[in-house]
C-alpha positions in Angstrom: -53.8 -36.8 -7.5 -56.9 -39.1 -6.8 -60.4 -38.0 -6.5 -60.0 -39.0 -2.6 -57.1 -36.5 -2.0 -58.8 -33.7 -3.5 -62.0 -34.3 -2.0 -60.2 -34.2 1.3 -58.7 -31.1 0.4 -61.0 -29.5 -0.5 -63.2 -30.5 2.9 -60.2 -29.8 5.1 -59.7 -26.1 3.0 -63.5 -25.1 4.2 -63.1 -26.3 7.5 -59.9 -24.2 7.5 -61.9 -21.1 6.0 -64.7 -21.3 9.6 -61.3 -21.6 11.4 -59.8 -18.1 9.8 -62.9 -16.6 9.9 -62.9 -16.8 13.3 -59.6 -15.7 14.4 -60.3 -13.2 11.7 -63.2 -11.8 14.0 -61.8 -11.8 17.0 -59.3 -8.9 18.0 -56.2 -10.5 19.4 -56.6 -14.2 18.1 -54.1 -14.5 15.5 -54.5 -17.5 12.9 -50.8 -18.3 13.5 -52.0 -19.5 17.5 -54.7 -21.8 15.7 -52.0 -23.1 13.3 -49.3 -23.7 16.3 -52.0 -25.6 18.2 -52.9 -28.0 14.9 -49.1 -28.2 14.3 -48.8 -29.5 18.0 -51.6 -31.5 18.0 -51.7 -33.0 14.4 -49.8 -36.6 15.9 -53.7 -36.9 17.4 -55.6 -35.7 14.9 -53.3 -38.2 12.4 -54.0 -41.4 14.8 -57.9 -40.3 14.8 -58.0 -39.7 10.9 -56.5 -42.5 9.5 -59.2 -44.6 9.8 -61.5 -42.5 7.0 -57.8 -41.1 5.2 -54.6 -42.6 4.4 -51.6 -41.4 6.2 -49.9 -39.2 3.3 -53.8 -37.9 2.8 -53.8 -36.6 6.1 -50.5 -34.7 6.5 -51.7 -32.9 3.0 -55.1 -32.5 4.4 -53.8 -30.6 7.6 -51.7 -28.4 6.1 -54.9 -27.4 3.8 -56.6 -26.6 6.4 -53.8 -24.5 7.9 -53.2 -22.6 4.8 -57.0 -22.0 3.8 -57.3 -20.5 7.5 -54.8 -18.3 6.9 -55.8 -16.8 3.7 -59.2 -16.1 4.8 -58.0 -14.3 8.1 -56.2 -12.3 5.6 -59.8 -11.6 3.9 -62.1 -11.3 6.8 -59.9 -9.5 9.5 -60.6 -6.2 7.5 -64.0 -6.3 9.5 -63.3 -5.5 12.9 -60.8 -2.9 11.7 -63.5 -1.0 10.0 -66.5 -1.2 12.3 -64.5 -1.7 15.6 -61.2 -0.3 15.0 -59.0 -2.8 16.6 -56.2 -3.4 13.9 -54.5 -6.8 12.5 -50.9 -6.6 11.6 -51.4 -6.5 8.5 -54.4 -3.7 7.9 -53.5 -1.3 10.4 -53.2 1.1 8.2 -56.5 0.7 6.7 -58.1 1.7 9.8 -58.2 5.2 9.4 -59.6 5.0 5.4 -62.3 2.5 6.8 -63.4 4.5 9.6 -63.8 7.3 7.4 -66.0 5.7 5.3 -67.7 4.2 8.2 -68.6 7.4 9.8 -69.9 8.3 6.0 -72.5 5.6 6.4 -70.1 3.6 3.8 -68.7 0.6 6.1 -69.6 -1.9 3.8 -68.2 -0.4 0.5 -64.7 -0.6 2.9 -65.5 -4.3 3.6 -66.6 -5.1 0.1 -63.5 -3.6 -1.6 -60.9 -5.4 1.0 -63.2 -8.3 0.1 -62.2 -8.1 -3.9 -58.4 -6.5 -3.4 -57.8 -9.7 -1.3 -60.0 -11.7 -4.0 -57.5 -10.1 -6.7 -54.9 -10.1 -4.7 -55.2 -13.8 -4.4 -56.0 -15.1 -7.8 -53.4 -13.4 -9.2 -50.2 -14.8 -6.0 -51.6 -18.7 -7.3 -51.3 -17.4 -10.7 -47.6 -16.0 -10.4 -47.0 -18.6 -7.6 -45.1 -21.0 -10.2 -43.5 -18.7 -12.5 -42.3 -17.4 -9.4 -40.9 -20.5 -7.6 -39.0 -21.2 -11.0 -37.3 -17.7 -10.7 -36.6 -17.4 -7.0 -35.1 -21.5 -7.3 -32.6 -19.9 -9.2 -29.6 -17.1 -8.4 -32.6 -14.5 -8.0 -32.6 -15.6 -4.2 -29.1 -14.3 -3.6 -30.1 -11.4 -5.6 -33.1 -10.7 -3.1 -31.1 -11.2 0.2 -28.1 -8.4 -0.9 -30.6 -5.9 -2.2 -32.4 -6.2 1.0 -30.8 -3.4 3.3 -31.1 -0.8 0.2 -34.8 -1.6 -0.6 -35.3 -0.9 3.2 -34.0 2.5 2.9 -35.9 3.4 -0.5 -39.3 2.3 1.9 -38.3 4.7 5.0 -37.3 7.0 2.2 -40.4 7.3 0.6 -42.5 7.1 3.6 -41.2 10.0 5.3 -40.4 12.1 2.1 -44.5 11.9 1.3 -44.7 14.0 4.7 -41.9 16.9 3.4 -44.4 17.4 0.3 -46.8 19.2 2.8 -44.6 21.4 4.0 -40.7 21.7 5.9 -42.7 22.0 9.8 -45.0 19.1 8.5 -42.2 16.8 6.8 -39.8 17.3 10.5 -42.4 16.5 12.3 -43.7 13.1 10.1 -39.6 12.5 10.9 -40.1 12.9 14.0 -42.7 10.5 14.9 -41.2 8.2 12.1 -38.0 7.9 14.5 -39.9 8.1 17.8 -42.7 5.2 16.7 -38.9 3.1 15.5 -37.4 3.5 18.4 -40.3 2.3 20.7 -40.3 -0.8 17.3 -37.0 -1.2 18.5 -37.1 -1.3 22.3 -40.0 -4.0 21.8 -38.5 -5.8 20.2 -35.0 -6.2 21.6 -36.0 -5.7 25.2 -36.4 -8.4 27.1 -40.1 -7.6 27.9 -42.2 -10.5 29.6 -45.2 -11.0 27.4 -46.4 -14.3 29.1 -50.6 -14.0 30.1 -52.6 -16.7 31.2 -52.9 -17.8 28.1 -49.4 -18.0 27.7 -46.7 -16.4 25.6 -48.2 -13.7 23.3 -46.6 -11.6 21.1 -45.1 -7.9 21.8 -46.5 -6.6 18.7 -50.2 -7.5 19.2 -50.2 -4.5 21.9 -47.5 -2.4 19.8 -49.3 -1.9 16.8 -53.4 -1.6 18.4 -51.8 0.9 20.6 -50.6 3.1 17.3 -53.3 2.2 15.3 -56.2 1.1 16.9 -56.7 2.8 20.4 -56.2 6.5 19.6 -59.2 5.8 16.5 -61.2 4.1 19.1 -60.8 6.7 21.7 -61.5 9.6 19.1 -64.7 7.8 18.1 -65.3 7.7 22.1 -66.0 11.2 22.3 -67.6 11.4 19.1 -71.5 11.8 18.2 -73.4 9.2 20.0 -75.1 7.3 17.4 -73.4 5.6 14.3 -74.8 6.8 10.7 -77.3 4.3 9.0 -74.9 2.1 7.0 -75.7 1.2 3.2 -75.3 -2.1 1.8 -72.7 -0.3 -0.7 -72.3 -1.0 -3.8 -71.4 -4.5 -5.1 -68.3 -3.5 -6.5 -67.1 -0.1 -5.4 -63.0 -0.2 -6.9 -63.2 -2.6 -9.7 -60.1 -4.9 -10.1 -57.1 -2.4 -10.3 -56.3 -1.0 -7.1 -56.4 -4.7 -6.1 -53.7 -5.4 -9.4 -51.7 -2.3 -7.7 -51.1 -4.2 -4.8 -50.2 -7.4 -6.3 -46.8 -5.4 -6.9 -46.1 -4.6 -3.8 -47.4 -7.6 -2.1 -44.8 -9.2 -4.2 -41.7 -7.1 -2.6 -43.4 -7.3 0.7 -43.5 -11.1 0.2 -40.2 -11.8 -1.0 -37.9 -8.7 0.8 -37.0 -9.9 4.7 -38.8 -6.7 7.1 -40.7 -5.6 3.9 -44.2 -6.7 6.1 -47.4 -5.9 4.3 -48.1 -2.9 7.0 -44.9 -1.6 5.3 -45.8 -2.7 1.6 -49.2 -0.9 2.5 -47.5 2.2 3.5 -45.2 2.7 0.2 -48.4 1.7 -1.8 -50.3 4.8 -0.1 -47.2 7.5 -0.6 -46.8 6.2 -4.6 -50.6 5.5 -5.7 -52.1 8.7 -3.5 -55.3 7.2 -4.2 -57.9 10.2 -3.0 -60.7 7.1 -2.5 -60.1 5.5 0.9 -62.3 2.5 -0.4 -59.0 1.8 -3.3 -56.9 2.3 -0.6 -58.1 -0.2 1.6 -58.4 -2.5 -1.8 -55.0 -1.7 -2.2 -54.3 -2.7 1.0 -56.1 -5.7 0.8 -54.2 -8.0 -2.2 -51.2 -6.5 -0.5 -51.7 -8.7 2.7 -53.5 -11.6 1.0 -50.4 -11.6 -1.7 -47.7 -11.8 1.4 -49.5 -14.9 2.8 -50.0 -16.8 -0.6 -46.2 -16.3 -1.5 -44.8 -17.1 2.7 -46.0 -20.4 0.8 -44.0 -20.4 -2.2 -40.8 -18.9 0.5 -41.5 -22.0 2.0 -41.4 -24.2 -1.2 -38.1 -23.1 -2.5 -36.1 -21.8 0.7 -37.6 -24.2 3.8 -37.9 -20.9 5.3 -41.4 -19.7 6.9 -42.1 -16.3 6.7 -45.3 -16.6 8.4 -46.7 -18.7 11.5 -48.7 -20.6 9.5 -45.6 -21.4 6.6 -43.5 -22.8 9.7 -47.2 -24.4 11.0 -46.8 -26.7 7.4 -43.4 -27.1 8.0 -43.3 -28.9 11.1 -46.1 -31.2 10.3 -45.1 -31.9 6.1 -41.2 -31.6 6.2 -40.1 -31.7 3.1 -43.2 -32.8 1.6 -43.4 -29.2 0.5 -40.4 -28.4 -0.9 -39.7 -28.0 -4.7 -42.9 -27.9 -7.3 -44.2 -31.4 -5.3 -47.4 -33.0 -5.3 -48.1 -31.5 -1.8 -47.3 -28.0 -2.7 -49.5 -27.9 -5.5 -52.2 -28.9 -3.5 -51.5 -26.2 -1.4 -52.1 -24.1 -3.9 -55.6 -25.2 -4.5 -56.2 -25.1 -0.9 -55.3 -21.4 -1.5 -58.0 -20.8 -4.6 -61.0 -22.6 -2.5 -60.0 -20.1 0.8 -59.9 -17.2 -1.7 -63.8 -18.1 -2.6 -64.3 -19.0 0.5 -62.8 -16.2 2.0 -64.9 -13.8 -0.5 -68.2 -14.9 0.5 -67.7 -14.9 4.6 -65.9 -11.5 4.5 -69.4 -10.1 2.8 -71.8 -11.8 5.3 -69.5 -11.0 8.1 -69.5 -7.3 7.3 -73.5 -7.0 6.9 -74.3 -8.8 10.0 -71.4 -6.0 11.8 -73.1 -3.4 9.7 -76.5 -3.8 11.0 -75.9 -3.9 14.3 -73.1 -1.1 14.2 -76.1 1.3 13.7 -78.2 0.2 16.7 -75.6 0.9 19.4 -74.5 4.0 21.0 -70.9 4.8 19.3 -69.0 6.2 21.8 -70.3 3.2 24.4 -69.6 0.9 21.2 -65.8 2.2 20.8 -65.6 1.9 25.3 -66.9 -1.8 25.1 -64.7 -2.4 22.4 -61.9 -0.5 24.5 -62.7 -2.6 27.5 -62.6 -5.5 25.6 -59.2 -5.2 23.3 -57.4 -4.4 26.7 -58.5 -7.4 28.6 -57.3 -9.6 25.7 -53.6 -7.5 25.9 -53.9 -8.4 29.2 -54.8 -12.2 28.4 -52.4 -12.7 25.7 -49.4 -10.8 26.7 -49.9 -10.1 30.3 -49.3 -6.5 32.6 -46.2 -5.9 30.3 -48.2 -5.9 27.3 -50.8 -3.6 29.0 -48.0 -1.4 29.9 -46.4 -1.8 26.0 -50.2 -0.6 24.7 -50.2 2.4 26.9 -46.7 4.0 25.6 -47.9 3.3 22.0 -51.3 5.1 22.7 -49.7 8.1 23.3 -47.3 7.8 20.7 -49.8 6.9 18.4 -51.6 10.4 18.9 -48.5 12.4 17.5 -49.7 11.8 13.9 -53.1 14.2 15.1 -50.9 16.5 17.0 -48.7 17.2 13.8 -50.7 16.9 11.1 -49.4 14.1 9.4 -50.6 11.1 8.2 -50.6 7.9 10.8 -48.6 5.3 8.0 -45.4 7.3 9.5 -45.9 4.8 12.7 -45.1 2.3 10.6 -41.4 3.2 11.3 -42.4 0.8 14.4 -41.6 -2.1 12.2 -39.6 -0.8 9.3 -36.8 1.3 11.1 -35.9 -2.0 13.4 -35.9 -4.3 10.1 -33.3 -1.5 8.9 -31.0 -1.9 11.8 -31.1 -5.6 11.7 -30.6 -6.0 8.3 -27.6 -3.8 8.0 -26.3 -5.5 10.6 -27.0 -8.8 9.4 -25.7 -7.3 6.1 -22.4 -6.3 8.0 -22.6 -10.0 9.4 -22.7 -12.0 5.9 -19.2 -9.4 5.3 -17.3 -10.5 8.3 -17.8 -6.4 9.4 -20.2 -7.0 12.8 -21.6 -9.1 15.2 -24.9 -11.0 14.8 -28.6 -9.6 14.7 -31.3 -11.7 14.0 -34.0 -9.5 11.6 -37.3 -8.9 13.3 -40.3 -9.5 10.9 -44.5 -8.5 11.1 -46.0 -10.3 14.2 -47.4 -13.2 11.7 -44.1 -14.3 11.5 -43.7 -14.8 15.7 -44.3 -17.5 17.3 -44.4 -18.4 20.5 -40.9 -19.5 21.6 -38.8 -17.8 19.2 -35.3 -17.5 19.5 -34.1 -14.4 21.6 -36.1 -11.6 22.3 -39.9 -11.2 21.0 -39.9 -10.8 17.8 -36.4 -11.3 16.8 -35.6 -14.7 14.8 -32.5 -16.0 13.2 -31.9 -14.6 10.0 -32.4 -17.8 8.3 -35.1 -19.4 11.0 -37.9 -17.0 9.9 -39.5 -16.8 13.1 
């Protein structure tokens, strides 16, 4: 590794952190569409760079970038879920814990501890990162893809039992709207539903999971008290390093298990740890999303299979550079560590600049704006279809209030399809059924996947 590769790495991995900062930001621009779009366009951006950088330097370069920008949308996409309440894929969950607080006065003590549980949650995925490609090189893969369907069940199992601990009425209806939040999972994701807007093809999930998650908060807050409290600065470290360590664990199984997403992982983490703090929650939370993204990378290395946007991103533009404990993926890995700082810093500044205006606006015109403004980028990104998938999830996404029950039980959205598909696919690799690709968390769709939104071959990651 020469001291020109690095530095270019290390350039390219800050340049990558502006870039997931910003489609961290912004509700509805997901990292993977700035990814795609270098991926397409890298052939330019090769012929105008090798002039300053050799050719080899340049394909390690871009994929730097890609994977920097990825990991610190993973840090700073925890700030419009807790002052605007328009959810990412992966933190949907923490939207109702980061409200909380942010009604308290308390929004930054939920930015500053997704800040260290995706700081913890980071350090320690490049840590395991190669003990971990050694293992998963070997016969633990196989191990991994059989277990798959059973470890599905244990996560619906323990989501829905957490409910029956309340009570029998509470516990049938948490079933309830587990089975009625799949099935909608489901007929998104296997229905041919057009989700082309004029900015072209968009993913079915964008308006799936913001209509569970994000618009029944938002519309709450929109007949709520007028004024936002006065927000604190917080305290500089208000969880400490464990819940983020919690989360390492299950960021593990949701980064290794096919349809264990992060949103799920999240979910299991809630039901087991119970944590009563909504600011270790949303820690927890935290590592667990950062985790899956560091270790799509190390999928990537060992299998050639991208489990997120931004994994197949690298793929198309460094082939097999990346494969096995190469030159390129180590790199990656520092590209990782320098997003993680990176990624630290910009998630604080982003959430005191949000923090200090949040208390100068009118709340419930705040949470209308932001209304107005989520639904025209449905409408952008996925088109009348889109609009129309948001609006069925809204009202679904209200059961939880109705009932009682707490709103992770939606996330049978995602992991009650995943169950189908893998049995089947499980039935499939027996010679027992026909084919069914498995449907993963919308980081993993891209645009022009095979077969309906969100539904990829089993081996093709999409």
């Amino acid at each position: 590794m020469d001291p020109v590769t690095i530095a270019a790495v290390v350039a390219f991995s800050l340049a990558g952190s502006l870039m997931g900062t910003f489609s961290g930001m912004v509700p509805g621009i997901h990292v993977n569409t700035l990814a795609a779009l270098m991926a397409a366009t890298f052939p330019a951006m090769a012929s105008g760079l090798s002039g300053f950088l050799p050719d080899g330097t340049v394909t390690v370069a871009v994929c730097c970038c890609m994977m920097a920008a990825g990991v610190v949308h993973s840090f700073v996409d925890f700030v419009p879920s807790v002052f605007l309440g328009a959810p990412d894929s992966e933190d949907a969950v923490s939207v109702m814990p980061g409200h909380r607080l942010l009604l308290e006065g308390r929004g930054m003590d939920a930015v500053r501890a997704a800040a260290i549980g995706s700081l913890v949650g980071c350090s320690a995925a490049v840590l395991l990162s190669i003990p971990l490609h050694y293992a998963m090189s070997g016969s633990m893969g196989a191990v991994v893809e059989n277990v798959t369907p059973y470890v599905l069940a244990v996560a619906a199992f323990v989501l829905v039992s957490s409910e029956f601990r309340k009570g029998v009425r509470t516990g049938l209806f948490g079933l309830a709207a587990f089975l009625v939040s799949g099935c909608l999972g489901y007929a998104c994701m296997t229905l041919p539903i057009p989700c082309t807007g004029v900015l072209g093809e968009g993913s079915v999930l964008f308006p799936l999971l913001t209509g569970l998650f994000g618009f029944p908060v938002m519309l709450s807050s929109a007949r709520g008290k007028g004024r936002m409290p006065n927000q604190s600065e917080g305290r500089e470290d208000p969880v400490g390093p464990v819940p983020g360590l919690a989360g390492v664990v299950t960021g593990c199984i949701a980064g290794w298990f096919p349809g264990i997403t992060s949103t799920v992982g999240a979910s299991m983490a809630a039901c087991v740890l119970s944590e009563s703090r909504p600011e270790r929650y949303i820690a927890t939370v935290a590592s667990i999303g950062t985790v899956t993204s560091v270790l799509a990378l190390v999928t990537l290395s060992v299998s050639g299979s991208g489990r997120t946007g931004v994994a197949l991103a690298i793929a198309d533009v460094a082939g097999d550079a990346v494969s096995g404990m190469s030159e390129t993926f180590l790199l990656l890995l520092l590209a990782t560590a320098v997003a993680s700082l990176a990624g630290y810093y910009l998630t604080i500044r982003a959430g005191s600049l949000m923090s200090a205006m949040v208390s100068r606006v009118d709340v419930r015109n705040l949470n209308r704006a932001v209304i107005g403004l989520v639904s025209a980028l449905i409408l952008l990104l996925t088109g009348p279809f889109g609009l129309a998938v948001a609006l069925f999830s809204t009202v679904v996404g209200f059961l939880p209030d109705a009932g009682g029950v707490n709103r992770v039980v939606l996330c049978g959205s995602l992991l009650l399809p995943v169950m189908m598909f893998s049995l089947r696919s499980l039935e499939l690799r027996l010679g027992l059924g026909h084919e069914l690709g498995v449907v993963h968390d919308e980081p993993l769709v891209l645009p022009g996947a095979d077969g309906p939104a969100g539904v990829g071959d089993l081996h093709r990651e999409d």
